[in-house]
C-alpha positions as CSV (number, residue, x, y, z in Angstrom):
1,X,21.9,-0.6,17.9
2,X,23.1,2.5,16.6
3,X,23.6,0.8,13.1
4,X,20.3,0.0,13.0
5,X,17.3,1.6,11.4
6,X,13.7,1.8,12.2
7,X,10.6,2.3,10.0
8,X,7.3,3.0,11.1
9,X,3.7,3.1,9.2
10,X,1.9,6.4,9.2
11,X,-1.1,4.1,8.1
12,X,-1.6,2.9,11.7
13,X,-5.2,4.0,12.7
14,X,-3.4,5.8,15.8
15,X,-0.8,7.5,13.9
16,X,-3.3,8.1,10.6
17,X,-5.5,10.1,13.6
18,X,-2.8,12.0,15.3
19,X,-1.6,13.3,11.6
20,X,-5.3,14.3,10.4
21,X,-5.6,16.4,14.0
22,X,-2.2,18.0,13.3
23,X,-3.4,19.2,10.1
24,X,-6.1,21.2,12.2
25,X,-4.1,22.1,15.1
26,X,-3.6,26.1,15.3
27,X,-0.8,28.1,17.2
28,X,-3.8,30.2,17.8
29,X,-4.9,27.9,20.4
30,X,-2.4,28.6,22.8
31,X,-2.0,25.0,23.6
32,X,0.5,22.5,23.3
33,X,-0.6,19.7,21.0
34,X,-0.5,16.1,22.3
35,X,2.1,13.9,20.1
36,X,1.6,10.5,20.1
37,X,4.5,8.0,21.0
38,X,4.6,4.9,19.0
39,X,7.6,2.3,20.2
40,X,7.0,-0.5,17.5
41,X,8.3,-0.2,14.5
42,X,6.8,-1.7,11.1
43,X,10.1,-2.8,10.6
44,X,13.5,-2.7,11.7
45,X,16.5,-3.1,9.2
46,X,20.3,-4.1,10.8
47,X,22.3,-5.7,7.4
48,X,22.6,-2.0,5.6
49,X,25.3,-0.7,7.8
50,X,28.2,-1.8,10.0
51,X,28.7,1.1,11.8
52,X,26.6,4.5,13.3
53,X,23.4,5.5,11.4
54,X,23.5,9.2,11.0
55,X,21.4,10.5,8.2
56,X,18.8,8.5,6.6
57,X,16.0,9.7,3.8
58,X,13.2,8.2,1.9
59,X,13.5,7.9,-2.1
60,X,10.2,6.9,-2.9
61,X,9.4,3.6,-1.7
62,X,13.7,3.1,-1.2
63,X,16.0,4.7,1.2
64,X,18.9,6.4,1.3
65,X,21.4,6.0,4.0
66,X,24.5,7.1,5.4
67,X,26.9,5.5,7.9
68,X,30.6,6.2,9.3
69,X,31.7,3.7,7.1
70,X,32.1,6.4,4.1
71,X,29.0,5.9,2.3
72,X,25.8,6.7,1.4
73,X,23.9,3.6,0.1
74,X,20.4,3.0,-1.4
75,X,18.4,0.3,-0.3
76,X,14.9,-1.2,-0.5
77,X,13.4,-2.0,2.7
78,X,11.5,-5.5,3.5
79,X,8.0,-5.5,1.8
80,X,4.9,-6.2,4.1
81,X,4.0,-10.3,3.5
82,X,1.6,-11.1,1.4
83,X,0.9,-7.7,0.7
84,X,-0.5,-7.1,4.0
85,X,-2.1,-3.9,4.1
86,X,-1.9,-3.1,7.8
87,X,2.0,-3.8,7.7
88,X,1.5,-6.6,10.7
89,X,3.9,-9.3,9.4
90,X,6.4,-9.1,7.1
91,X,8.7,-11.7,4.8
92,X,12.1,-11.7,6.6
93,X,13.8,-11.2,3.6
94,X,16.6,-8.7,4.5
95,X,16.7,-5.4,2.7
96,X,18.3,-5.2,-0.8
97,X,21.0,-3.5,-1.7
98,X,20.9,-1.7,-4.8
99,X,23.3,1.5,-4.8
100,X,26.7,2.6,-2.9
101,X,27.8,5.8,-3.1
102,X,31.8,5.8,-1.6
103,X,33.2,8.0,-0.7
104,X,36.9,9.5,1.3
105,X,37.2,10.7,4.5
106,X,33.8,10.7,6.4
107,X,34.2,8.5,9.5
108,X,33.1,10.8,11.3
109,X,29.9,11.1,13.2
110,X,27.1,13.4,12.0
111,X,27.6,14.2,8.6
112,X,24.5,14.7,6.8
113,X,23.7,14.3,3.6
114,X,21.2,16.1,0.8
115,X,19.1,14.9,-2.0
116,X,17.9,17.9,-4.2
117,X,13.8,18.7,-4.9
118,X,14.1,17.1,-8.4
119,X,15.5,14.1,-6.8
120,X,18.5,13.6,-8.8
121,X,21.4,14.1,-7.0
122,X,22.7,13.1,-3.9
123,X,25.3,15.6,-1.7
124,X,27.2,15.1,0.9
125,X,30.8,16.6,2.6
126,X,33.2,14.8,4.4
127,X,35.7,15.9,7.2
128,X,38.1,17.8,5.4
129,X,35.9,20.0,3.3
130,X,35.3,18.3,0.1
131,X,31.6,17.7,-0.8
132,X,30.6,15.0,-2.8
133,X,28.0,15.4,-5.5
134,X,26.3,12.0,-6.8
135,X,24.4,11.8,-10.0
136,X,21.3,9.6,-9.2
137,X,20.6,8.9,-12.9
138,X,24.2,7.5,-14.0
139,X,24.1,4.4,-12.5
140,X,27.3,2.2,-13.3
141,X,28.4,-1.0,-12.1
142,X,31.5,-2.1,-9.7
143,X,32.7,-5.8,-9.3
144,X,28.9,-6.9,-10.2
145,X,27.4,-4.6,-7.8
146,X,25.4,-0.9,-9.0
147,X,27.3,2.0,-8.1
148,X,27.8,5.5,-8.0
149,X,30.8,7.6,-8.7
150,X,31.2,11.5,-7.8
151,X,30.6,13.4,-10.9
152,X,31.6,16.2,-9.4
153,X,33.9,17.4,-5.9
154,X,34.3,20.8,-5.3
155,X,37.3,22.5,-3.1
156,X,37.6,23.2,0.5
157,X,35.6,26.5,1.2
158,X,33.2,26.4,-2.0
């Protein structure tokens, strides 16, 4: 399970409510304010990964994620069927791959990764110090598939 990852709709009436009283929800009140737990998932996505999850992040409607297996890859999740608005069924076509950032050394778990504000680049270190810096606009391709190579890999201790 742990190579698995979950996405849920914030467009569920439930969830939609719980956000909007968030919004009005004061520290003032000196009350602790009632989440909500929500165990189903719109969907849930195993075919990205092989190994532990430990970072994912949404790029728009894609996502980026990163496993042990020494990379970070972007993907687009399943789309709702027939453009179901309420995200109730969905088309059991598996997610798409559509970028792999490799990279050396980062089997190990809980490394995180970083996409900046502009939502450009993609950073992430590995276990021996060196941090990886991926340029989200020079796409290239690898044996047929999209790819991404470091443009840039600073030293231990930068």
């Amino acid at each position: 399970m742990d190579n698995v990852v979950k996405i849920w709709s914030l467009e569920e009436p439930r969830v939609a409510e719980r956000i909007a009283l968030a919004a009005q929800y004061s520290a003032r009140d000196r009350r602790a304010f009632d989440s909500l737990s929500h165990h189903f998932p719109m969907t849930t996505v195993t075919g990205v990964h092989r190994n532990y999850v430990d970072c994912v992040r949404f790029y728009g409607d894609l996502v980026l994620s990163k496993s042990t297996d020494n990379r970070v890859i972007l993907w687009r999740p399943p789309r709702p069927a027939h453009g179901d608005p309420g995200c109730k069924s969905w088309d059991g076509a598996a997610a798409m791959e559509l970028l792999d950032c490799r990279m050396a050394r980062c089997d190990i778990w809980y490394v995180r990764f970083a996409v900046d504000l502009a939502r450009r680049f993609v950073c992430c270190g590995n276990q021996e110090g060196k941090i990886f810096l991926w340029d989200l606009d020079t796409i290239v391709r690898v044996n047929g598939a999209l790819a991404l190579n470091p443009v840039a890999r600073a030293p231990r201790g930068c």
